[in-house]
DRENZASE-587485 format. One record per atom (N, C-alpha, C, O): y, x, z. Coordinates in steps of 0.001 Angstrom, whole numbers, plus 500000, padded with zeros to 6 digits. Example, Ala and Ser with C-alpha at 12.3 -4.5 7.8 and 13.67 -1.06 7.14 Angstrom:
// residues 2
494310513190507800 495500512300507800 496700513200507800 496681514236508465 497750512850507080 498940513670507140 500030512900507870 501138513409508039 
// end
This chain:
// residues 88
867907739543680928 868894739929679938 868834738940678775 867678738637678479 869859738319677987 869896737139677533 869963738101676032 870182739311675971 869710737181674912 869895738458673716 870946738225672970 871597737184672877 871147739672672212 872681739226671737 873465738023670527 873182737613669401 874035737902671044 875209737202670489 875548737364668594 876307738297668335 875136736692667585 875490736856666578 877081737008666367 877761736105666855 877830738175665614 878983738723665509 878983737996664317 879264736820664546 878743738268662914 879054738369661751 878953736279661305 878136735493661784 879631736082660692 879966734488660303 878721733984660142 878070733174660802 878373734937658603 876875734525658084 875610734109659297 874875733125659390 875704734896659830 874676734635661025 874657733270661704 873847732346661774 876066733558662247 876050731647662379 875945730415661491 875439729335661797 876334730653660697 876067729595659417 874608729555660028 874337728621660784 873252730921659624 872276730378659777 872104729844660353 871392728914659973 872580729827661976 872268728889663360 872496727991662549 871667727820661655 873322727401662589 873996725799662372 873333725202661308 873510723987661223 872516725792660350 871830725170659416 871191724075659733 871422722944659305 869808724636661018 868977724250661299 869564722941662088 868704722066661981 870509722527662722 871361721593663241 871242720239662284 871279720567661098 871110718833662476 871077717880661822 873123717575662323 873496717636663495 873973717315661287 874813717028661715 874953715400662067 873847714865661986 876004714480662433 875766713303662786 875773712044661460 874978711105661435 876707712260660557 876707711633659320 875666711441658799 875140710335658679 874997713017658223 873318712828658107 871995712003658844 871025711444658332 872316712146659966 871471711201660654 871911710191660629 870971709491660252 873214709215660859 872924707916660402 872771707996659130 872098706992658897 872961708570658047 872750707979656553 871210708103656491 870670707321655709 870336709020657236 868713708952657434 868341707796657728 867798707096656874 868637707181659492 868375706022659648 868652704892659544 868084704005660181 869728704672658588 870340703142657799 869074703127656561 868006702516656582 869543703882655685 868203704163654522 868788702498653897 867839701821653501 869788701991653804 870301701140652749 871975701354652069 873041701678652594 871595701011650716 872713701172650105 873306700300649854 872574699341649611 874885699968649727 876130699041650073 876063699408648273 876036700528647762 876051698155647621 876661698233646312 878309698496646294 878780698518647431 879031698648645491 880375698739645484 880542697227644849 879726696516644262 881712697052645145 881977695620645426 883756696029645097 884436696703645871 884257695448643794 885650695738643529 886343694246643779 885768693330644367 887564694178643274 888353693194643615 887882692257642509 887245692717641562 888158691020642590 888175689957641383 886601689776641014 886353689061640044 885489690390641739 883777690321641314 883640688835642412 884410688390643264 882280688365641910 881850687214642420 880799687635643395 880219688587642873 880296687383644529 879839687420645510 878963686567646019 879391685460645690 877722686394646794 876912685209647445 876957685914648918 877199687118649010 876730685166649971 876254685665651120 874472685597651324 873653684951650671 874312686321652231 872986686611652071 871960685325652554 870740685343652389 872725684209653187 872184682909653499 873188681982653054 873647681111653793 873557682161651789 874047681221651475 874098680212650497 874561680410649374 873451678700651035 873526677294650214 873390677757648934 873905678791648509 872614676907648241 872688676967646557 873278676485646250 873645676837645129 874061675111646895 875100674440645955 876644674761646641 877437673820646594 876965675644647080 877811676493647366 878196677434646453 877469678418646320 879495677307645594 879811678247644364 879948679792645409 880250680099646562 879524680416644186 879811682142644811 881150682186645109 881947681435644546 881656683431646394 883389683851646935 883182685032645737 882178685575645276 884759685173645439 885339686183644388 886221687127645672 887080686605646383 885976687979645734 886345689349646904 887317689775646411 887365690081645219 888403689898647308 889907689857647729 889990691815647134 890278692375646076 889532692297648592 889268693514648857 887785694436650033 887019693739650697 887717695592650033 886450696203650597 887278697272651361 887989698015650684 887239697471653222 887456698692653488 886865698663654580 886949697644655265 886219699621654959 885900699847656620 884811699040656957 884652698637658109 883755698671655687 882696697945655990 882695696462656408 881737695789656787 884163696055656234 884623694525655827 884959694274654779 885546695175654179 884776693114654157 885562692605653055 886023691172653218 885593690321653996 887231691065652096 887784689623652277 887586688946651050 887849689411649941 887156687932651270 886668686993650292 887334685839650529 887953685542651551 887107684891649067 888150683790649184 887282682370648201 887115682888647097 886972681593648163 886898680533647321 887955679858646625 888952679319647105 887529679982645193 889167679539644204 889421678179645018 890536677923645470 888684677605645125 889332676127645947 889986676726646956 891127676265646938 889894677375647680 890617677656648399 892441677810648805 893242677742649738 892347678017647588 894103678617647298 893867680187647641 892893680729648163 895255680806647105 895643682323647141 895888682798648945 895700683985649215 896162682156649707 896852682278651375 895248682149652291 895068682608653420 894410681551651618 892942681392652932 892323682470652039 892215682771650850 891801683095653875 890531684183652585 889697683901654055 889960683159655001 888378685003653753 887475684888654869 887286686414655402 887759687408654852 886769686403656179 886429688387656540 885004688253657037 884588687635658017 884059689297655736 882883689550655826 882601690503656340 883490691346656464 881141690816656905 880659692574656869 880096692070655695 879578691039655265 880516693646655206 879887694206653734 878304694124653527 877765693814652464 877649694450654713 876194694348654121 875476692943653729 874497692681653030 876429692114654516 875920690242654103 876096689913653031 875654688782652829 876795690614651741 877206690317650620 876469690995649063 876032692143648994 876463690343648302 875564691000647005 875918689942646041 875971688722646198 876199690842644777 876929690314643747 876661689421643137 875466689452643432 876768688266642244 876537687031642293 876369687525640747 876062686717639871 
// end
């Protein structure tokens, strides 16, 4: 005989407490934090040249960003992952 079945909401809530949901566990096992990174800030890559001027970042979404070198002109940019980058 199997035992019964929690009826009332509360009850389940308790079940589900004990549950690690999935968000939580990756934010457990990353255990690093992404600075925020706005438009028009200066930027280095994480191996990048000293005599290489810092990129000024376009925009940030989805754990890419686009970056650009003023030499560059306004039309070339580059596409980073976000974690290779830290503010200059």
């Amino acid at each position: 005989m199997s035992p019964p079945k929690p009826n009332k909401p509360s009850q389940q809530r308790k079940k589900q407490k004990g549950r690690k949901n999935l968000y939580g566990l990756y934010i457990a096992k990353s255990k690093k934090v992404l600075e925020l990174l706005q438009p028009g800030c200066f930027v280095t890559l994480d191996n990048q040249p000293s005599d290489l001027p810092p990129f000024e970042v376009i925009n940030c979404k989805g754990g890419r960003c686009w970056v650009r070198q003023q030499a560059w002109g306004q039309c070339v940019h580059w596409e980073v992952e976000h974690y290779r980058l830290k503010s200059a």
